[in-house]
C-alpha positions in Angstrom: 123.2 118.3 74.0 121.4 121.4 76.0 118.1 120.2 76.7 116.0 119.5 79.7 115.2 116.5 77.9 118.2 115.4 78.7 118.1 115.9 82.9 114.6 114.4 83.4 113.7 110.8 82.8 111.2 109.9 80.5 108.5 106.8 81.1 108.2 105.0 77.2 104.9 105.9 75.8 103.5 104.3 72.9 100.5 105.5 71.0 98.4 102.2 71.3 94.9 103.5 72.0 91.6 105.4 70.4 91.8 108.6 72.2 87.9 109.8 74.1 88.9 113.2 73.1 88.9 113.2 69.3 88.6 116.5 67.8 86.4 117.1 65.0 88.1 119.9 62.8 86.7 122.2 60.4 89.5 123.9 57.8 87.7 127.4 57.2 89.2 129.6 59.4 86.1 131.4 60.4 85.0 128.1 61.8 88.4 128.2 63.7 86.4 129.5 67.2 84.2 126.0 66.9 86.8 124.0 65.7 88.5 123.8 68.6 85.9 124.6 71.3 87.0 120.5 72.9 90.4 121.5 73.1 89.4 124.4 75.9 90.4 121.4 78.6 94.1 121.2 78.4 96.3 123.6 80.1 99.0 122.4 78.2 99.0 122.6 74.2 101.9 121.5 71.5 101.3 122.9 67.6 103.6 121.4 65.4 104.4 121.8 61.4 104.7 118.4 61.0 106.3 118.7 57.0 108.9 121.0 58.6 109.6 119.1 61.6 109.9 115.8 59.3 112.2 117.7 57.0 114.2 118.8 59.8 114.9 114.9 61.0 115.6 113.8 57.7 118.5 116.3 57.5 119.9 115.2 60.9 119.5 111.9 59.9 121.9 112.1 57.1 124.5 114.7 58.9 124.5 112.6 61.6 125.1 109.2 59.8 128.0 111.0 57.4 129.5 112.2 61.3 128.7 108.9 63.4 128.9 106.2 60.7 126.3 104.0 62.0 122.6 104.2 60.9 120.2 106.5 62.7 116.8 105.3 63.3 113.4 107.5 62.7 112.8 109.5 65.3 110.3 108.3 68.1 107.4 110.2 68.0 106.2 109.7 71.8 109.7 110.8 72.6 109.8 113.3 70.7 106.9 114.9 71.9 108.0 114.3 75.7 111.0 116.2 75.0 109.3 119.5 73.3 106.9 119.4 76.5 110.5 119.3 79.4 111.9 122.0 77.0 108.6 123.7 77.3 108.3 123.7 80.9 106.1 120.9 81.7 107.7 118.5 84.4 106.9 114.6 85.9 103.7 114.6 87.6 103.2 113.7 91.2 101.3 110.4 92.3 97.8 110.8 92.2 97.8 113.7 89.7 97.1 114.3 86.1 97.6 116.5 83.4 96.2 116.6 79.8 98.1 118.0 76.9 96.9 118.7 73.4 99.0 117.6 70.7 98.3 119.2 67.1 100.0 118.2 64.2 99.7 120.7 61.1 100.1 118.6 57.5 100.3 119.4 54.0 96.7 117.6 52.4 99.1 115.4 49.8 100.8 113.7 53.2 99.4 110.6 54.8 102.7 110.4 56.3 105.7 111.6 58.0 108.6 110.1 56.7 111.1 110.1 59.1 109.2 109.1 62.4 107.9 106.2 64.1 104.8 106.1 64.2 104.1 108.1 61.2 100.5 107.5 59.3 98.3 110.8 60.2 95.5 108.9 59.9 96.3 105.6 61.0 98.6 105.4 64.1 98.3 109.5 65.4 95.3 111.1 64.7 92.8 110.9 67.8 95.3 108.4 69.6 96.8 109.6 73.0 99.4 107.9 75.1 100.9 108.2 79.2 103.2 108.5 80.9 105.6 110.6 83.5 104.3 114.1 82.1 100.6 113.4 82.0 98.3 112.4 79.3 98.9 113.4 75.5 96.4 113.6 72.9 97.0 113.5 69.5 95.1 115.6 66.2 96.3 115.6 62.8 95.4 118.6 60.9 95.4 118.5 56.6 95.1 121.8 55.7 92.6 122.3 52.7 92.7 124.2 49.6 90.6 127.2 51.0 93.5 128.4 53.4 97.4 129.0 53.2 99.2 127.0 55.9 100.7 129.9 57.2 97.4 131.1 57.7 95.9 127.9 58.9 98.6 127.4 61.4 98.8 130.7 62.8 95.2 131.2 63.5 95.2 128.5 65.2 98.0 129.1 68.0 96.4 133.0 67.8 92.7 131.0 68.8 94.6 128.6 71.4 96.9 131.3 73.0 93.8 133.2 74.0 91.5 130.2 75.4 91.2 130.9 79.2 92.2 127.2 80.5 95.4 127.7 77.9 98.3 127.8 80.2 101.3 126.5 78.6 101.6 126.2 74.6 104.6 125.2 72.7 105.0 126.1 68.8 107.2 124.4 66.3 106.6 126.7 63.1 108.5 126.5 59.6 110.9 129.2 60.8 112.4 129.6 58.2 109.1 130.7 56.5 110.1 134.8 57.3 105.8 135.3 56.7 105.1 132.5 58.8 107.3 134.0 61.6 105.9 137.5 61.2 102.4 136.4 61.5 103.3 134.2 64.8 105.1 137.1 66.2 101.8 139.8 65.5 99.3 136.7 67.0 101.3 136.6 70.1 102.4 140.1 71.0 98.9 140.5 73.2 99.3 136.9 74.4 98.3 137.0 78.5 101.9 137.5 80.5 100.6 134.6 82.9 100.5 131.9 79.9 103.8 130.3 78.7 104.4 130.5 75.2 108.2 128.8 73.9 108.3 128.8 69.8 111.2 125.9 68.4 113.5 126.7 65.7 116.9 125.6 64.8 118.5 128.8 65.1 117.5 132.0 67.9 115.5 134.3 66.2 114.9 138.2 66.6 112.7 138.6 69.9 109.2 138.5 70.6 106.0 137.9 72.8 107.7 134.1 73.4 110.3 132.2 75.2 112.8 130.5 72.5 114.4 126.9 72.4 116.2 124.8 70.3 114.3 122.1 68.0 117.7 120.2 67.1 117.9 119.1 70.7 114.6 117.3 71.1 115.1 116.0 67.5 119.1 114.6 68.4 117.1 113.1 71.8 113.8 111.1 69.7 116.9 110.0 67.2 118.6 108.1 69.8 121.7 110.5 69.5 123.8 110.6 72.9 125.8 113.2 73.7 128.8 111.3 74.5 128.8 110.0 70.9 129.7 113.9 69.6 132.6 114.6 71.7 135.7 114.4 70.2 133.8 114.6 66.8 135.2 118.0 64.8 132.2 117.9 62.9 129.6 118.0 65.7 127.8 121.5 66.1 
């Protein structure tokens, strides 16, 4: 597996406490601009479609078991996340030094849960929690989106509002890609997106260019799953 993930090592973080920083959000998207006036503190900021992310796991899951033939556990979130952020650029901070990162996970309204992660309840166990380690701090939102907005809509205003916050410096998009209108919209947000700010989107397969440094999602996914990259050589099957 190709990922920076791979190279650095990763301190275990567990999402165990009530994060200071929860976000109150507002679904109306011309409320966006208040919505997330607390998040103007992090450099660093992660936007994730949750629904596609989970449905992308579930299908490694069972490729992976039919290749392998052993049972492959739910991804780990904190992982998960860690890996996204060393494919995104981030790197291990220094003694003595911090650095916050938002994470903002984007949900149908008929979820409470992810169903192939650990831990999962949007409510429960991730939204407003935070956990630490190597990278820096990572806080946590989960995001329903209501009836008055399309998630397309929803999620792309909301990496157009982020991507132009002055204290943005480093964002990292997982979108549905293969929503072709979702990826349209993402690409037209981002085209007047600051040079100086680093912007990577995640999908499973390159895409046609744009304003935005690309990576793969599998790899960070095959990492969280606790798939090793000695276990696919010498499998025919493995991409």
């Amino acid at each position: 597996m190709s990922s920076t993930c791979s190279t650095f090592g990763i301190a275990e973080g567990t999402l165990v406490r009530q994060s200071k920083r929860k976000t109150n959000f507002s679904f109306a998207l011309s409320l966006l601009n208040r919505t997330f006036a607390t998040m103007n503190e992090y450099e660093n900021i992660i936007v994730a479609d949750a629904d596609y992310v989970d449905k992308v796991a579930f299908n490694l899951i069972v490729n992976f078991e039919r290749m392998l033939m052993r049972r492959i556990p739910p991804a780990d979130m904190p992982r998960w996340i860690d890996c996204i952020a060393l494919d995104g650029g981030m790197r291990p901070v220094e003694d003595g030094k911090s650095t916050q990162t938002h994470v903002v996970l984007v949900h149908d309204k008929g979820k409470d849960a992810m169903e192939n992660f650990v831990p999962a309840d949007f409510n429960k166990e991730l939204n407003g929690k935070a956990f630490k380690d190597n990278l820096g701090e990572f806080t946590m939102s989960a995001v329903a989106v209501e009836d008055m907005v399309t998630k397309e809509e929803f999620f792309t205003d909301i990496i157009g509002t982020l991507a132009q916050e002055k204290a943005t410096k480093r964002m990292m998009v997982i979108p549905n890609a293969e929503d072709e209108a979702t990826i349209q919209q993402l690409r037209h947000v981002l085209k007047t997106v600051d040079d100086d700010k680093r912007i990577t989107v995640f999908a499973m397969q390159p895409m046609p260019g744009g304003n935005f440094r690309q990576e793969i999602l599998g790899y960070s996914l095959m990492n969280a799953l606790g798939i090793k990259g000695e276990e696919l050589r010498g499998c025919p099957q493995a991409p």
